[in-house]
Structure formats: structure tokens, C-alpha cells
VEXDREN-2710 file (C-alpha; in Angstrom, 1 decimal):
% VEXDREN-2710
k/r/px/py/pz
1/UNK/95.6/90.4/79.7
2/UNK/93.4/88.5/82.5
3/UNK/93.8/90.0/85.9
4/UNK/93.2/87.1/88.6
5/UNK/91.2/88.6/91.6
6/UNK/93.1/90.6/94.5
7/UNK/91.4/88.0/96.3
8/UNK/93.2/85.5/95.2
9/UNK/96.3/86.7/97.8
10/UNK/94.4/89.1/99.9
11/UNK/90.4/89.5/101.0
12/UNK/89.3/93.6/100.0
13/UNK/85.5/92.6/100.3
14/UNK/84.3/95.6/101.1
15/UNK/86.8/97.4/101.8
16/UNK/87.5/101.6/101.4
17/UNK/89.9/102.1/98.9
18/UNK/91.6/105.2/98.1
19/UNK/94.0/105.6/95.0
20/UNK/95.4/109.1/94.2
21/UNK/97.9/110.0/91.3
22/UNK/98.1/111.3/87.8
23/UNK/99.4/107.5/86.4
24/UNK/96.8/106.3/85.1
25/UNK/98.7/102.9/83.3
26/UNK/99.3/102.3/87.0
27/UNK/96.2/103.5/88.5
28/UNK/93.1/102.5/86.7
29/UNK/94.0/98.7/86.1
30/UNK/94.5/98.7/90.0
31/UNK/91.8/100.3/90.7
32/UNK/90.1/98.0/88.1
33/UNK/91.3/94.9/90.0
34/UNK/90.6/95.9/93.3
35/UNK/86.7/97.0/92.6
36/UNK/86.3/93.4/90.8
37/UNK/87.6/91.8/94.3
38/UNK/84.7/93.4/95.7
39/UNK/86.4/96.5/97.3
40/UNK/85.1/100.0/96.7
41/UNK/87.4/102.5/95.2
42/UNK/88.1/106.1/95.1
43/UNK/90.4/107.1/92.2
44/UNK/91.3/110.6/93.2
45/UNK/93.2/111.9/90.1
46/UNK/93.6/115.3/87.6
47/UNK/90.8/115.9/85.2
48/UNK/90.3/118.5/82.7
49/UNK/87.7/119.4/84.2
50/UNK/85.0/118.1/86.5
51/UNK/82.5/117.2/83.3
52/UNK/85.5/115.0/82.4
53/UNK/85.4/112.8/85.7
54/UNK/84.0/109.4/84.5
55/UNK/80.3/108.1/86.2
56/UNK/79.9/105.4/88.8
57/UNK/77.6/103.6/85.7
58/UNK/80.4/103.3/83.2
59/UNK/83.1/102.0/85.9
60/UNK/80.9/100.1/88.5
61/UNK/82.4/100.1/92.4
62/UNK/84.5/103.1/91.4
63/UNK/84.1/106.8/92.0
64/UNK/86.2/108.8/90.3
65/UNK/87.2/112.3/91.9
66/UNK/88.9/115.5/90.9
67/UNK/92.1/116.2/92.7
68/UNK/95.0/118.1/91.9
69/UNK/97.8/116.4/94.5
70/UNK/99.4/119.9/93.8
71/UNK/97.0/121.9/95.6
72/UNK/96.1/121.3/99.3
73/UNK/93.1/123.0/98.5
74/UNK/92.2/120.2/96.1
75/UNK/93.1/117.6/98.1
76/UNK/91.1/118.4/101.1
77/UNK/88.0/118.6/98.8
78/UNK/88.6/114.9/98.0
79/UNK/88.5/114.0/101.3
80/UNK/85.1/115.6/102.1
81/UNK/83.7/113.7/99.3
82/UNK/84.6/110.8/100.6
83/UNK/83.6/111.6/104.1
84/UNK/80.0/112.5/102.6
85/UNK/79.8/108.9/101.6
86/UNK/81.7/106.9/104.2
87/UNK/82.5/106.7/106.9
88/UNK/86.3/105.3/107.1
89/UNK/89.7/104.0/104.6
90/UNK/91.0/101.3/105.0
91/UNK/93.6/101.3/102.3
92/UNK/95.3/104.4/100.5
93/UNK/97.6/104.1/97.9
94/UNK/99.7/106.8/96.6
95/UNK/101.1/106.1/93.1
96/UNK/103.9/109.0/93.0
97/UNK/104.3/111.0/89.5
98/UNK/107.5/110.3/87.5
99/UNK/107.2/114.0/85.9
100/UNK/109.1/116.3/87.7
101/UNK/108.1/119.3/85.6
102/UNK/105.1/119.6/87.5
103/UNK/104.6/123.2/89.1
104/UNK/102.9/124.3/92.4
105/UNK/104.4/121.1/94.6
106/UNK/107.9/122.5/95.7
107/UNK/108.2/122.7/99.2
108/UNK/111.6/122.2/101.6
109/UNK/112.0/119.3/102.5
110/UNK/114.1/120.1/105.5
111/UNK/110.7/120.8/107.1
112/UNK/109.7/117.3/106.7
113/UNK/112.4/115.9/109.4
114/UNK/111.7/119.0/111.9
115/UNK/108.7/118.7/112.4
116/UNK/107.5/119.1/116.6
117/UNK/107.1/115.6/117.8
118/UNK/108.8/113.8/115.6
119/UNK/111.7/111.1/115.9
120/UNK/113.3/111.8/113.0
121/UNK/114.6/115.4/113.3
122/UNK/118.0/114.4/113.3
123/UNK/120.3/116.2/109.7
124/UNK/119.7/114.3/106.4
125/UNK/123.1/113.7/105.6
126/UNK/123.9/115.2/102.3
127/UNK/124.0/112.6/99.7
128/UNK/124.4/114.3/96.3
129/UNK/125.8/117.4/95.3
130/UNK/122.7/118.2/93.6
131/UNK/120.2/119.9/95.8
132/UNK/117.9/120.8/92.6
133/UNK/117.2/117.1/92.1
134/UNK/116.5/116.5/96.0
135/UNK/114.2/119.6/96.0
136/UNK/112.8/118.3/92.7
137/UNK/112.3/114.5/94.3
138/UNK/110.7/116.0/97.6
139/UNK/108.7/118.9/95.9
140/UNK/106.7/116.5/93.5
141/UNK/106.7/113.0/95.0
142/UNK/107.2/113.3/98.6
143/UNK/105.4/116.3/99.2
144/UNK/101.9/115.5/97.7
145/UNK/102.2/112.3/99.3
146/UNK/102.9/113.6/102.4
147/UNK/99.7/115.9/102.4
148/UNK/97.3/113.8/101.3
149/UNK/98.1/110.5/103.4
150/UNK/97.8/113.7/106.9
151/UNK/94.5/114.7/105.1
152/UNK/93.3/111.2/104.8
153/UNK/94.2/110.8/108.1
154/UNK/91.1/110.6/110.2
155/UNK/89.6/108.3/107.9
156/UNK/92.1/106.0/108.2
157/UNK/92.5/106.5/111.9
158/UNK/88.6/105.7/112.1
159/UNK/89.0/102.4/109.7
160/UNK/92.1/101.0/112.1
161/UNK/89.5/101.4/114.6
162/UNK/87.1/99.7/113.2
163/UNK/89.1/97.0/111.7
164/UNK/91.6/96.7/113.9
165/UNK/94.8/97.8/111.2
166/UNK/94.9/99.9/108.4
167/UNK/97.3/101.1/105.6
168/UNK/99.2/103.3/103.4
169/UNK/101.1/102.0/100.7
170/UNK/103.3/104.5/98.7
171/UNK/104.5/104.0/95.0
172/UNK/107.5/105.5/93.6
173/UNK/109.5/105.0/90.0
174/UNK/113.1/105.2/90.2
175/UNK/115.2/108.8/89.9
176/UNK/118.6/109.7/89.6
177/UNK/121.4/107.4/91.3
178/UNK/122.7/108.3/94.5
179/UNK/126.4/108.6/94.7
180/UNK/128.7/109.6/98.1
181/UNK/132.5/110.8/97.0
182/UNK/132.7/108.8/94.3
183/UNK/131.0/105.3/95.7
184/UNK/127.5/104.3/94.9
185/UNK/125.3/104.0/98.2
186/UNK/124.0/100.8/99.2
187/UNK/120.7/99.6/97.9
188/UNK/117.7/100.3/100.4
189/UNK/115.5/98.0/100.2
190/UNK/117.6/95.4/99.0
191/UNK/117.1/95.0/95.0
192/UNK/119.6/94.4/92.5
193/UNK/117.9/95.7/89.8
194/UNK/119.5/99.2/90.0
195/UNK/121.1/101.7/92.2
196/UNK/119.4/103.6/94.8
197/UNK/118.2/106.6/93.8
198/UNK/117.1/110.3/95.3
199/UNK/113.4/109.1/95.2
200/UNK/114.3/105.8/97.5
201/UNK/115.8/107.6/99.9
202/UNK/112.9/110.5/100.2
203/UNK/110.4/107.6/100.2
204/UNK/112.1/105.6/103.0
205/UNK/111.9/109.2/104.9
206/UNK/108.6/109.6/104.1
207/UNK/107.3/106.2/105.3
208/UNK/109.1/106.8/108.5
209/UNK/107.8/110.0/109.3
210/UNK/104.3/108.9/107.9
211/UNK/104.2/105.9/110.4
212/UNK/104.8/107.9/113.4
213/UNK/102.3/110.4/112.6
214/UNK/99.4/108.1/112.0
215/UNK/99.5/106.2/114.9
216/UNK/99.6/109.8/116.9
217/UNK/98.3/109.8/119.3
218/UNK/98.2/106.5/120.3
219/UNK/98.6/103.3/118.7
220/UNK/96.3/102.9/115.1
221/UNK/98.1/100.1/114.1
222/UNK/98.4/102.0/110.8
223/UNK/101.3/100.6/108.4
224/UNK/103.0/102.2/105.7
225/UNK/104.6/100.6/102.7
226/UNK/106.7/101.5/99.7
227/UNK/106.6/99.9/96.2
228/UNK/109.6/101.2/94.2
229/UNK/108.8/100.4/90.3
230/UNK/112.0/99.0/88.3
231/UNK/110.6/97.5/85.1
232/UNK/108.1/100.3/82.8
233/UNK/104.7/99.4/82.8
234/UNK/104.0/97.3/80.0
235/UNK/100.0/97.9/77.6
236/UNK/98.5/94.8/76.7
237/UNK/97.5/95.7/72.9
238/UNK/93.7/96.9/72.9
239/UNK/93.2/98.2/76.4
240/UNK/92.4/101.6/77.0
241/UNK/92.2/103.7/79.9
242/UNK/90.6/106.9/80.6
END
């Protein structure tokens, strides 16, 4: 398959890219794209070990970093590395895990909506009668995103200021669908290719709560988006990723 540059619909020259996530059919021909367009990228994602991370010389324009999105620990390692070598983001994308097996990213996600400042601390209605796959969705999609978009933060607080905007765009693949006594719950963001899910409604939470916090204190002009994934990712025959 041919990509056609990113810049084709958008300008990335020289840009701060971050991309974080374990999906590496999603991940790596972005990241591949984007670094062609003239962008510089971070792929923060899960290796072996740290001998295993891939050199600048055999992917040019990318760095490649060892995080575990499970660990805060990890996570906060990435972002000194890429504080040693720049000096702001201007883009993070979060590609969101579709194995929910992983271990070490539960958390509650009550605390997500009560948090001290926060304009959405109002009660999350209860949807589904099955608070496993709610804990499940916000314990290893919601969670890790949530954590490293705060630790990225600064960086991105710092590129807004320098560029005048800045951005997070979360990715998601589709979970369980939602259903309320018996009816299925309206679609949120509009698509009629299948029902709303557990994971659409933690990520809609989780862009609100991440668009307030961003542009804390005062106004970053910091935007979050979602991409919700419908269709599987298709291999073109041949290609190979690391």
C-alpha cells in the first residue's frame, strides 16, 4: 500500500509528535506517515526489553521509547526523555489497547469524575449491569490514557504556547454494547456502524475531563479528540512491523 503524505490534509512540518500504545498495526504505519510528512515522532510503546527498542538509523525521524502505559513509573520515564530532547508536543495520540487481560491498570473509575475542580463530578448513571466490564473498560483504556496525556501535560501546555493550539487525540476499538432496561442506548458520536459500547462512553468521559484539565489553569487552547475504530485493521501482504 502507498501512504499519500499527512500533508496532503494537514501541515506536521516539524512538529512534536507523541504516539503511545501496544498496537503496533495501528501505531507504526502512523507513526511511519507522520515522520515522512516531515514531523518528528516519539513512539512510546512495550518492548522486551530496552536492547529491543529499534534505533533512530533504521526508522529515520522516529525515536522509539520503552513504556509500559501500565506503570506510572514507566510513563513518567518517557516523558523525561522526551523533555531531554525537546522542548514541547504538539500532538499526542493515544491508541487504546483492545486486550483487556492486561494486568497492573485497574483503577476506579469513580475517581475519575470526582476529582477537586472538576465540572464533571456529577453520578455516572449506571448503564450496564455489568460493573466488571466498566471496571475492565476504565482499568485498561481509560486509565493509561488518562495518566499519560496529565504526564505529557507540560509539554503540551508549553507547545500551545508556543504554537498557539495543541492536541490530544484518543483512539479506542469498540467493546461490549451498551444496553438500558432492555433498549439499546443511542449512538454517541453519531455512527451507524454499530451500537455504542462501554468503551465510547468512558472515552467521551475521558475527553471531557481531559479538556478541562489541560487548559488548567487558564486557557491552552488544548483540544481533545476521539477516533472510535469500527472496521479491523486490514495488512497489505508483505509489510512488516516491528
Amino acid at each position: 500500500m502507498e501512504f499519500l503524505p499527512s500533508i496532503m490534509l494537514f501541515d506536521v512540518r516539524n512538529w512534536v509528535i507523541v504516539v503511545t500504545g501496544s498496537e503496533v498495526e495501528i501505531i507504526n504505519p502512523l507513526a511511519d506517515i507522520l515522520s515522512r510528512s516531515g514531523a518528528h515522532i516519539y513512539v512510546c510503546q512495550p518492548f522486551l526489553s530496552d536492547n529491543d527498542v529499534p534505533g533512530e538509523e533504521r526508522y529515520p525521524g522516529q525515536t522509539f521509547i520503552n513504556m509500559d502505559d501500565a506503570s506510572k513509573a514507566s510513563i513518567a520515564n518517557a516523558v523525561r526523555i522526551v523533555e531531554t530532547r525537546e522542548k514541547y508536543v504538539n500532538l499526542l495520540i493515544n491508541v487504546n489497547s483492545r486486550d483487556s487481560a492486561a494486568h497492573g491498570k485497574r483503577a476506579s473509575w469513580d475517581s475519575f469524575f470526582n476529582r477537586p475542580g472538576s465540572n464533571y463530578t456529577d453520578p455516572v448513571p449506571q448503564q450496564t449491569h455489568e460493573v466488571e466490564d466498566w471496571d475492565r473498560v476504565f482499568g485498561t483504556n481509560i486509565a493509561s490514557s488518562y495518566f499519560i496525556a496529565s504526564a505529557f501535560g507540560p509539554l503540551l501546555r508549553s507547545g500551545a504556547e508556543i504554537y498557539g493550539t495543541g492536541c490530544v487525540i484518543n483512539v479506542s476499538r469498540p467493546g461490549k454494547p451498551l444496553v438500558a432496561g432492555g433498549y439499546a442506548l443511542p449512538t454517541l458520536y453519531g455512527s451507524r456502524l454499530s451500537q455504542p459500547s462501554a468503551s465510547d462512553t468512558a472515552l467521551q468521559q475521558l475527553n471531557n475531563l481531559l479538556a478541562t484539565e489541560l487548559n488548567l489553569p487558564t486557557q491552552h487552547r488544548i483540544r481533545v479528540n476521539a477516533i472510535v475504530l469500527r472496521q479491523p485493521v486490514s495488512h497489505s501482504p508483505g509489510s512488516a512491523y516491528p
